[in-house]
N, C-alpha and C positions, 0 to 999 in steps of 0.2 A: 504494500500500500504506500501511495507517495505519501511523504512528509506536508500536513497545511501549516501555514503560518495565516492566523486571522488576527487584524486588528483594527480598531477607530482611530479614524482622523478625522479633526479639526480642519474645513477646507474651503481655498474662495471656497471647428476644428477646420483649421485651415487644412484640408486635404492636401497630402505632398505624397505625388507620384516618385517612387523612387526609380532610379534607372536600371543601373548593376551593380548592386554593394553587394560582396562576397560575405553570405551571410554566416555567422557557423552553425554547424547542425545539431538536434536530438539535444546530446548532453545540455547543452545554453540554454534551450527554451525553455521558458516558465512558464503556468497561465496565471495573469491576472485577473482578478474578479471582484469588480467596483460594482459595488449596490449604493445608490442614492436612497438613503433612510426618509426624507421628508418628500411630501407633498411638492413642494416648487421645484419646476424646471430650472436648474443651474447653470449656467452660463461661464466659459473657460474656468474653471474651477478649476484652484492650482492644487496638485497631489505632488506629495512629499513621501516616497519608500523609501527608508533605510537601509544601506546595504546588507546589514545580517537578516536582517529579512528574506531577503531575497536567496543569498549564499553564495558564499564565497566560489564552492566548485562551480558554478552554474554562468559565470562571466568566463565567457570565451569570447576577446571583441571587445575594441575600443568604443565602440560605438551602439548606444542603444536602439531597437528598429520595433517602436509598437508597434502592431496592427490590430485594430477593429473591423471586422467583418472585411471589406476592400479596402479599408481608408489608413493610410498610415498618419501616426498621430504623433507631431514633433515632440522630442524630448531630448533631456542634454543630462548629463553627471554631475555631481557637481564635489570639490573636496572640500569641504567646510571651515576642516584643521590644520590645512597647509600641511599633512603629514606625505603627500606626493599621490594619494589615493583617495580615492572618491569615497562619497561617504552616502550618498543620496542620489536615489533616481527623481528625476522632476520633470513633470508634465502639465500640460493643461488638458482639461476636456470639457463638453456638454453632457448635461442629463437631461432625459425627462422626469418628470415625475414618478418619482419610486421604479426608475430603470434601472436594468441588470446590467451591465458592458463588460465583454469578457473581451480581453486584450491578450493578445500573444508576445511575450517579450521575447528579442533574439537580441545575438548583438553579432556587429560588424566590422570588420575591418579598414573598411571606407566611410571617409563620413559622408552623409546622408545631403551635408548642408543645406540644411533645412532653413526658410525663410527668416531673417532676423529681424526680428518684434521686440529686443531689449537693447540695451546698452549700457556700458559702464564706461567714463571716460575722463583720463585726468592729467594733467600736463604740469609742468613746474621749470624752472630757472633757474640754475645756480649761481646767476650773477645779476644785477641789472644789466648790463647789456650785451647780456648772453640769452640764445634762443630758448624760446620752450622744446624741449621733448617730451615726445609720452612715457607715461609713466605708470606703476599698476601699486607702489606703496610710499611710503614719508614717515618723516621720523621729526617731529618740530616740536621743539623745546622754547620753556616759558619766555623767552627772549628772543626769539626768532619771530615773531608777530608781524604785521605788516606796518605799523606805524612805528617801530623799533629799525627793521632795515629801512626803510624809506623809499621798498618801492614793493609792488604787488607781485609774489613770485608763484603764483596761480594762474593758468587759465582756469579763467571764468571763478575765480576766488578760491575757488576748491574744486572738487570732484563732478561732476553730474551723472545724471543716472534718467531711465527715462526707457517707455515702450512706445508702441503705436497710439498713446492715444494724448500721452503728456510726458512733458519734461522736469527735471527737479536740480539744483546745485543747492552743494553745501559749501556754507564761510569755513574752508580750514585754516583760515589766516587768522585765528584764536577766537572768532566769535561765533564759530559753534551756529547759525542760523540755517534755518531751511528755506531757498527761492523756489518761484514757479516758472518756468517756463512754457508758456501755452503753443500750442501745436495744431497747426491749421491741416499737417499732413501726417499721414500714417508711417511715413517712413523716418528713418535714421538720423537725425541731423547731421549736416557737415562737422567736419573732423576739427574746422578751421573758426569755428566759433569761438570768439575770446581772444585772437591770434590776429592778427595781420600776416601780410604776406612776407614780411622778413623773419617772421616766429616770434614776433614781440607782443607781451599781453599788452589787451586792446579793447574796453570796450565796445564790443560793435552788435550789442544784442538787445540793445535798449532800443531797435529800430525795427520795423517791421520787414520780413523776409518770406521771400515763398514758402517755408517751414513755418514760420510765425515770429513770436523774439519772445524777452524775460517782459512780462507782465503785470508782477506782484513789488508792489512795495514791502519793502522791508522794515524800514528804519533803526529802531533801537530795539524792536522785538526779535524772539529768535525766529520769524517766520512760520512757518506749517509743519506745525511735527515738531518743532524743537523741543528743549523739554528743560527744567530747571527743579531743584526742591524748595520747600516753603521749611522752613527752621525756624519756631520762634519768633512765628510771624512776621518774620523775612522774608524774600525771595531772593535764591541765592543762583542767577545766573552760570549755567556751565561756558565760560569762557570769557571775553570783556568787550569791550566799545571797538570801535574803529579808531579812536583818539589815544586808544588806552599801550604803555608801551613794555607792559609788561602781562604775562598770563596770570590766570589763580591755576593752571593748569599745567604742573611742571613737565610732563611729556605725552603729548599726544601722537600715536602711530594708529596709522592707515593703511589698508590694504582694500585692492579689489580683491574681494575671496571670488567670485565667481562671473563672467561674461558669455553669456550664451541666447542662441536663439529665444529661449523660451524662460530665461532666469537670466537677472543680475543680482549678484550679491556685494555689498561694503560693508565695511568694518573698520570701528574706531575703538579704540581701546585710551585713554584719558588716566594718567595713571596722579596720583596725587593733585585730585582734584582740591583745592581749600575753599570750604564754604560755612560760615560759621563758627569758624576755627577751629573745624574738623575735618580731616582728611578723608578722601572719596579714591575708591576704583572703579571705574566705571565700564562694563564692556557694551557698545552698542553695534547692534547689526541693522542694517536697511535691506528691502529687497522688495522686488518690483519683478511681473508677469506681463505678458499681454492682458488687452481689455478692460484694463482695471483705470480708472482715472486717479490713479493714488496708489501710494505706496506700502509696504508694513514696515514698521519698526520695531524693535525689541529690543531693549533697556534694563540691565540687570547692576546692582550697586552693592557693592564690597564695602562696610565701613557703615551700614544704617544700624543707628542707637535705639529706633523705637519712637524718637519723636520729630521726625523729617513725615513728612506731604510730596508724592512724587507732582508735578505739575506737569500737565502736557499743554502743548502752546496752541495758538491761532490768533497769528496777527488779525486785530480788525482796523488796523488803518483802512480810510475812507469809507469804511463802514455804517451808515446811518439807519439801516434797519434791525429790528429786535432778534439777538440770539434764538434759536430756535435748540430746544434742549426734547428729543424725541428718543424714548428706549424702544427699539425695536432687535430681538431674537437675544444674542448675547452682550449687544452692546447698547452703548450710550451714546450718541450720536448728538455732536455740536453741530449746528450748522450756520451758515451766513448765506446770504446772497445778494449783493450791489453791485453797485460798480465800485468793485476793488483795486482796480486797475490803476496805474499811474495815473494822475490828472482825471482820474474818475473817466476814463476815456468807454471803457467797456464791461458789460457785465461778468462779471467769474463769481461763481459758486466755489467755497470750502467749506472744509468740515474737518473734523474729528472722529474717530469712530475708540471710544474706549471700554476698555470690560466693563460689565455694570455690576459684575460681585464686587469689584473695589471702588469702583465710582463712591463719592465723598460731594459731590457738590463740583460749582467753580465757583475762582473768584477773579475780577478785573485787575488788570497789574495797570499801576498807576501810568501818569502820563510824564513823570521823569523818574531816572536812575539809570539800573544796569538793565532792567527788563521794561521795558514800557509796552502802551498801545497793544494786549492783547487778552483774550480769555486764556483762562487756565484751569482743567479740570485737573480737580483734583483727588487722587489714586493714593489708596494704600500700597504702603511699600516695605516687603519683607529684606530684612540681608540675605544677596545674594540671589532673590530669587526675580524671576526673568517678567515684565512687564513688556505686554504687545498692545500695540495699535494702527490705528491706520490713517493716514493723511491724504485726502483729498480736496481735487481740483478742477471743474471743471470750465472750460471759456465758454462763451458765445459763440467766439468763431472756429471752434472742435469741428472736425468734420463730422460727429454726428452732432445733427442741432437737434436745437431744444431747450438747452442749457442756459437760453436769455431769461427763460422762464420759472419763477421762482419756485410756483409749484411742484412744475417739471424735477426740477433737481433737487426739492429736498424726496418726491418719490426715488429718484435713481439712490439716493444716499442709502437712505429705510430699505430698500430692496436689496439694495449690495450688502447691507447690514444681515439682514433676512440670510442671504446667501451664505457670508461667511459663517453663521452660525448651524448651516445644515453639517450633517454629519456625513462622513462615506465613511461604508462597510468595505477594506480591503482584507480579500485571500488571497494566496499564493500557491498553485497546487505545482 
């Protein structure tokens, strides 16, 4: 009798004809067997198997090759640990209602190159008037900030990341914030955003482009998704100002853990964070699929005493209409909808999406200091223990519309919410 491995996940198909990937045979093949437990149709729902799951003897082949019925279903590896070996199979799919999909895994020794729907991209300088190159990690210490060297050793300030439907940069230049980038088109932005053509960083994304440009003010907040703790009735910023020429954050490293078709993954790790006048370790991971107008985060802290408040952000600069605070499935969903945009120019939709077992409420962060201009819900927070959420975005000019409509977008939010709370049943036979 074969060995099953059954288990629950937590979870959110472009057809790709494959040509000749030499697939390997018998031994490798596994069947997968996804039951959607709830009532709603699911929509790219991102599935995460573990490689012991799966087993070890049973990977013959760099390359994973789903199939459903005819339809081959993109999926990529991913190594989570930098240990040189994969750690996770990762896909998307659709359900219907309480459907069965049984999926054939093989693997292959050609890749499949499968359309790309993600991206992770990041560049840096090691002089002012030396070029950017790409790059995939960093290692910046409390005195390497950008107002400290005196000039921006970032394209696009830090990292971006981003699928077909929106764009996202994070400030690695010590302030720790999350931007939006809106997206008029499904595909890849250019490689050369942030850059001129001699390699020198360069604003040039505050303008609008056949892709689209950066949309979201910022300011003094940490933008969409950033995150800070309340100590004390404080609020104690992970990072500092633009002005500011020193970190509270004696070394922060980065890495792309993972770039792939159908997954990107980043990773920050913050190590002696000082807030409060207590030291933090901070590890946080980002990670973004197709479909999804927003990304997840997860946030885990080395050093909580018991009386810290995790905060999760959403600038409301140019925001003039009433928070919308709506629980639907397993979250707690903030939402906004104005014209958030520069100069109020266009409508965009955000939100927050947070657990609602630890949800505590929010509160307004004032209009001066280290954190301003933003909600903040606010999350129980264990030592140590991992805190996820999700950060969404969507524009008016998204190629799917709708999005100008405030209605419209807090249903897509409550629905994605819905979604990520369905459950899928995976076997392994």
């Amino acid at each position: 009798m074969k060995k099953r491995v059954l288990f629950y996940l937590p979870i959110t198909l472009v057809t790709v004809l494959l040509a000749s990937c030499k697939v390997s045979q018998n031994v490798s093949e596994k069947t997968i067997v996804l039951k959607n437990s709830s009532s709603l149709a699911l929509s790219q729902k991102a599935i995460s198997i573990k490689r012991e799951n799966i087993g070890e003897s049973n990977v013959k082949g760099a390359f994973p090759i789903l199939i459903s019925k005819t339809d081959t279903i993109p999926a990529q590896t991913n190594d989570l640990n930098g240990d040189g070996k994969w750690d996770e199979l990762f896909f998307t799919t659709d359900f219907s209602p309480n459907e069965e999909k049984i999926i054939q895994l093989k693997w292959s020794d050609i890749d499949p190159r499968f359309t790309i729907k993600t991206s992770a991209r990041f560049g840096k300088r090691e002089g002012k008037d030396l070029p950017v190159h790409p790059d995939t990690q960093e290692v910046l210490m409390a005195n390497q900030v950008h107002k400290k060297l005196g000039y921006q050793k970032y394209q696009t300030d830090g990292p971006t990341w981003e699928n077909d439907k929106v764009g996202f940069r994070h400030y690695l230049d010590g302030r720790n914030s999350k931007d939006v980038f809106g997206k008029k088109l499904p595909g890849i932005t250019p490689e050369n955003v942030g850059i001129n053509s001699k390699g020198a960083v360069e604003d040039n994304y505050h303008v609008m482009y056949d892709w689209g440009r950066d949309i979201f003010p910022v300011g003094n907040s940490v933008g969409l998704g950033g995150y800070a703790l309340l100590i004390d009735n404080k609020i104690n910023r992970l990072g500092i100002l633009g002005n500011d020429t020193i970190n509270n954050v004696e070394k922060t490293t980065f890495k792309i853990v993972a770039e792939g078709p159908v997954n990107s993954v980043l990773s920050y790790h913050y190590q002696n964070w000082k807030a409060s006048e207590n030291l933090y370790q901070v590890q946080e991971t980002t990670s973004i699929w197709p479909g999804i107008y927003g990304y997840k985060n997860t946030v885990s802290i080395d050093g909580i005493k018991g009386k810290e408040t995790f905060l999760a952000a959403i600038s409301n600069l140019n925001n003039k209409n009433p928070l919308q605070v709506i629980e639907a499935g397993d979250w707690i969903c903030l939402i906004q909808h104005d014209y958030l945009t520069y100069e109020r120019q266009w409508i965009l939709g955000t939100a927050i999406l947070v657990p609602a077992n630890i949800y505590q409420g929010y509160i307004e962060a004032p209009k001066t200091g280290q954190l301003t201009d933003s909600y903040l819900a606010k999350l129980k927070v264990d030592n140590k223990k991992e805190i996820s959420y999700y950060a969404i975005a969507a524009w008016e000019l998204s190629a799917d519309k709708g999005f100008n409509d405030s209605a419209f977008f807090t249903n897509y939010v409550t629905n994605l919410a819905q979604q990520l709370s369905a459950k899928i049943k995976v076997e392994i036979k």
